[in-house]
N, C-alpha and C positions, 0 to 999 in steps of 0.2 A: 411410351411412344415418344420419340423424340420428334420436335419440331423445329424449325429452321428460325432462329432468331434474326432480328434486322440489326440494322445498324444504332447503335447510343452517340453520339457527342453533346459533348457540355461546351458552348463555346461564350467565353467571358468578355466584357463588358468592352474591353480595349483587345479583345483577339477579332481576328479575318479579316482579311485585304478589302482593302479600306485607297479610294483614290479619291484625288481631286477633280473634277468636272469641267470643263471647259464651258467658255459662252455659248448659248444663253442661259445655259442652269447654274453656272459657278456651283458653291457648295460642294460639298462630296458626298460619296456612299459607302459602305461599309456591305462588302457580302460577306454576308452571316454563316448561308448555309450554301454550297456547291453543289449539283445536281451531278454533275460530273464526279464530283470527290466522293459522295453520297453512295453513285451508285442507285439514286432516286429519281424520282419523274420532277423531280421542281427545286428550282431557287427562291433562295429567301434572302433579304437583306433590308436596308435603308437608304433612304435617298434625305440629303439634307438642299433644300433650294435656295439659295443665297437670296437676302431681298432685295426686290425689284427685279429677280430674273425669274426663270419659267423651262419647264423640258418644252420641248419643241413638239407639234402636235405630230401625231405616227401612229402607223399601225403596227400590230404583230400577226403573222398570215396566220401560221403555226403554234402558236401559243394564246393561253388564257391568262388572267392578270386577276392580281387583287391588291389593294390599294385601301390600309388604314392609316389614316392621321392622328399622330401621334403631336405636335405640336405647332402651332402660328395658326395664319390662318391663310384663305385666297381663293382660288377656284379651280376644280372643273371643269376643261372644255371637252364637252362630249357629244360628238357628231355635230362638233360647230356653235354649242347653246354652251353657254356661262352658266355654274352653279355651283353654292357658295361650300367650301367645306373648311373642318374644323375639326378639333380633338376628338375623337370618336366618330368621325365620318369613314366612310367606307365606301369605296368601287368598285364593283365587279366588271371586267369588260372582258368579252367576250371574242372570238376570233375576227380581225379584219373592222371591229370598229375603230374608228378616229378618237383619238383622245391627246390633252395636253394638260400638262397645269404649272398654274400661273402666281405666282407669289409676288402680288403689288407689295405686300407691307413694309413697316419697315423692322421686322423681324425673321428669322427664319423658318421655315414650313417645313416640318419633317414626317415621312410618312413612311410606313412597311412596307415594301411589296414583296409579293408571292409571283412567282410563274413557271408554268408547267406547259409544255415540258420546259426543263429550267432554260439558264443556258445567258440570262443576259449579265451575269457576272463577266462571260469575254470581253461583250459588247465595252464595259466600266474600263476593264483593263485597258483595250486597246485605245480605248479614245481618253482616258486620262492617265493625270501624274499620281505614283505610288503616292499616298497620306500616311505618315505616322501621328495618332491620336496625340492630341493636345499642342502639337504644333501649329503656328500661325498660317492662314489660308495665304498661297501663292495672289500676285496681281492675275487677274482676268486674262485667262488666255485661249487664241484657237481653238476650234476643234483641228483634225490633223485636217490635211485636204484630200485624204481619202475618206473621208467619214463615209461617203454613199457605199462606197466599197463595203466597208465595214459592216454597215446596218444591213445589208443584203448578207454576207455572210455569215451574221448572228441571229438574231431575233424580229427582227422588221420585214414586216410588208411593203410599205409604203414610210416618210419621215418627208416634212417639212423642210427642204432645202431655204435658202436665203431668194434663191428666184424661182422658186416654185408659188404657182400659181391657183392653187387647187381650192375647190370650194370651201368658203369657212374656213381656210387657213390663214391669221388674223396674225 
């Protein structure tokens, strides 16, 4: 009886689009795995966060998240409370909660994330500049001045504007 195989990729160390980050995350990310390319319910990738900056706190309405730390250290903001993580720490967050994180050090924080359904590799695209590995990080720059556009038509519920006033948005 034959049965319907899924999809294989092997995807190596320096392959998959890969951008730089705009303030206030700097750093870059690297999507690993494309939900769309797949053919699957979720993306996978990395997020590296320059230090002394931080993603912006947001929700996702439509998607679930996971969130392993893979290097530096920093925090957690989840539904507004500070909490400390580290190499082997882990996030799950779930549809439409708050969350941010925050790299004081003076190292970089790098973390995996997962989300299903995928889809925030566009998100990477649209608001950063292409990265080829081992190249020098660009000076700090912009997000585009559509970003609210953008985070509506990808992955977001709700994001932290510059004059957004929202509870616990710190």
């Amino acid at each position: 009886m034959a049965t319907e195989q899924g999809v294989i990729r092997l995807v190596g160390p320096d392959e998959g689009n890969s951008f730089w980050q705009p303030v206030p995350a700097n750093g870059f990310v690297r999507c690993i795995l494309s939900g769309t390319e797949l053919g699957t319910g979720f993306s996978m990738g990395t997020q590296t966060v320059a230090p002394g900056c931080m993603v912006r706190e947001h929700t996702h309405d439509r998607h679930e998240e996971v969130i392993h730390v893979t290097a530096g250290r920093g925090f957690a903001r989840l539904e507004g409370e500070d909490h400390p993580i580290e190499p082997g720490s882990t996030v799950f967050l779930g549809r439409n909660r708050r969350h941010a994180f925050v790299n004081p050090g003076p190292e970089p924080l790098t973390f995996v994330w997962f989300l299903t359904p995928g889809g925030l590799e566009h998100f990477f695209a649209a608001i950063g500049r292409p990265r080829t590995p081992g190249e020098t990080a660009p000076e700090p720059f912009p997000r585009p001045a559509d970003v609210a556009e953008i985070e509506r038509r990808t992955v977001f519920g709700w994001a932290r504007q510059p004059d957004d006033s929202a509870p616990g948005a710190g």
